[in-house]
Kinemage of the C-alpha trace (Angstrom):
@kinemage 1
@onewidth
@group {chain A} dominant
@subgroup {mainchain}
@vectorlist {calphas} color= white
{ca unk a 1} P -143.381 64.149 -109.493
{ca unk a 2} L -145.700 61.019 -108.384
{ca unk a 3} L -149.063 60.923 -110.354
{ca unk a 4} L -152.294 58.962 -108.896
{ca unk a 5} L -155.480 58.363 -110.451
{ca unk a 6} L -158.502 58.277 -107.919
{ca unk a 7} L -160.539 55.953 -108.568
{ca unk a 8} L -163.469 56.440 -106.433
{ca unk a 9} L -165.130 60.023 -105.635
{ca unk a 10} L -165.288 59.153 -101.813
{ca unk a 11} L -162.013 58.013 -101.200
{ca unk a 12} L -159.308 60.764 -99.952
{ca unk a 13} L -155.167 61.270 -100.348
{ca unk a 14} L -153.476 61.436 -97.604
{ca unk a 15} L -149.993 63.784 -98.153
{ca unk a 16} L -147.040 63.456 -95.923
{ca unk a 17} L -143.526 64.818 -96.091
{ca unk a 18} L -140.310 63.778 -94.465
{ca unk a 19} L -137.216 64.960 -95.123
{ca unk a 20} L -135.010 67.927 -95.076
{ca unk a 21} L -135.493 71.576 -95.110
{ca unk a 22} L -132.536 73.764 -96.118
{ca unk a 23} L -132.575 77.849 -95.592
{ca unk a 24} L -129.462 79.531 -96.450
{ca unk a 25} L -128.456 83.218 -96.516
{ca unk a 26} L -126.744 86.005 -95.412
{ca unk a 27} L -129.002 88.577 -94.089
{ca unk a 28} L -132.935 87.994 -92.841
{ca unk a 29} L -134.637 85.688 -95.254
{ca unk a 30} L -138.080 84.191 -95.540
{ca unk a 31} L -138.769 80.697 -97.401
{ca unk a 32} L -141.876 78.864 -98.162
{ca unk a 33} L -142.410 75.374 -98.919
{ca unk a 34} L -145.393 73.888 -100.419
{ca unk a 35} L -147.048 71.003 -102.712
{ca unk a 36} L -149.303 71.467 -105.763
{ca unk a 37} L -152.071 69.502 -107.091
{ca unk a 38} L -152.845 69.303 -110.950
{ca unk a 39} L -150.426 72.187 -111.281
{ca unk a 40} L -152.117 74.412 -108.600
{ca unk a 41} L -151.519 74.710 -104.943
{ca unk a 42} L -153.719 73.445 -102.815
{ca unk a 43} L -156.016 75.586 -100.989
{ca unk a 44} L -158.596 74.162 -99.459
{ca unk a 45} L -159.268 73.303 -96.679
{ca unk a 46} L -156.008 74.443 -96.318
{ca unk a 47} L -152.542 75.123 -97.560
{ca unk a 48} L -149.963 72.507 -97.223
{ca unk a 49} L -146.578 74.244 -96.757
{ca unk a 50} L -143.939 74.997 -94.520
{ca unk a 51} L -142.185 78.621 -93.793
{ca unk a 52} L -139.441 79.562 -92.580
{ca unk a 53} L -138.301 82.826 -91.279
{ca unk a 54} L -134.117 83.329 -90.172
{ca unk a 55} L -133.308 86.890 -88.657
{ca unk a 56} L -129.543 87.504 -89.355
{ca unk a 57} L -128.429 87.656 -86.305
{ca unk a 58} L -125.427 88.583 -85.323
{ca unk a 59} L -122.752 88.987 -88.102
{ca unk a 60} L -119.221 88.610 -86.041
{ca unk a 61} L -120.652 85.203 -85.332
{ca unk a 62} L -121.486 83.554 -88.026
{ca unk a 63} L -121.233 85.869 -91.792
{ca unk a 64} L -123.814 83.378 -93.646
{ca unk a 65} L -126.932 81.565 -91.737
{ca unk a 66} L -127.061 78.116 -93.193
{ca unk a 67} L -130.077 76.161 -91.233
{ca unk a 68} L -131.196 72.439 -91.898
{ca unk a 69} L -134.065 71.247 -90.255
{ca unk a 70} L -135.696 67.792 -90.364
{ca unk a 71} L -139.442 67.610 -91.461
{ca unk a 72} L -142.350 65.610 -90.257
């Protein structure tokens, strides 16, 4: 948790993430990523989140779907 205090009602925040994104399972699976704001998600102008969406695939190749991805 990182808390900031604005000090001025016409200055912005700017939010970047970079890291990792981990989605792990063994049949289709959805996951959604997302920051929040005085306890609330942020919704306008937009959201900021990420999804991702893993179909299972084929099962005699690999019996759990374990996918990192790198986040910019």
């Amino acid at each position: 948790e990182c808390t900031f205090t604005k000090q001025r009602s016409d200055s912005a925040l700017r939010v970047l993430f970079s890291g990792s994104l981990r989605l792990k399972c063994k049949t289709a699976c959805c996951q959604r990523w997302y920051f929040t704001f005085n306890g609330a998600e942020c919704t306008g102008p937009l959201p900021i989140e990420s999804i991702i969406y893993l179909d299972q695939g084929s099962p005699e190749l690999n019996s759990t779907i374990n996918i990192h991805r790198t986040s910019t």
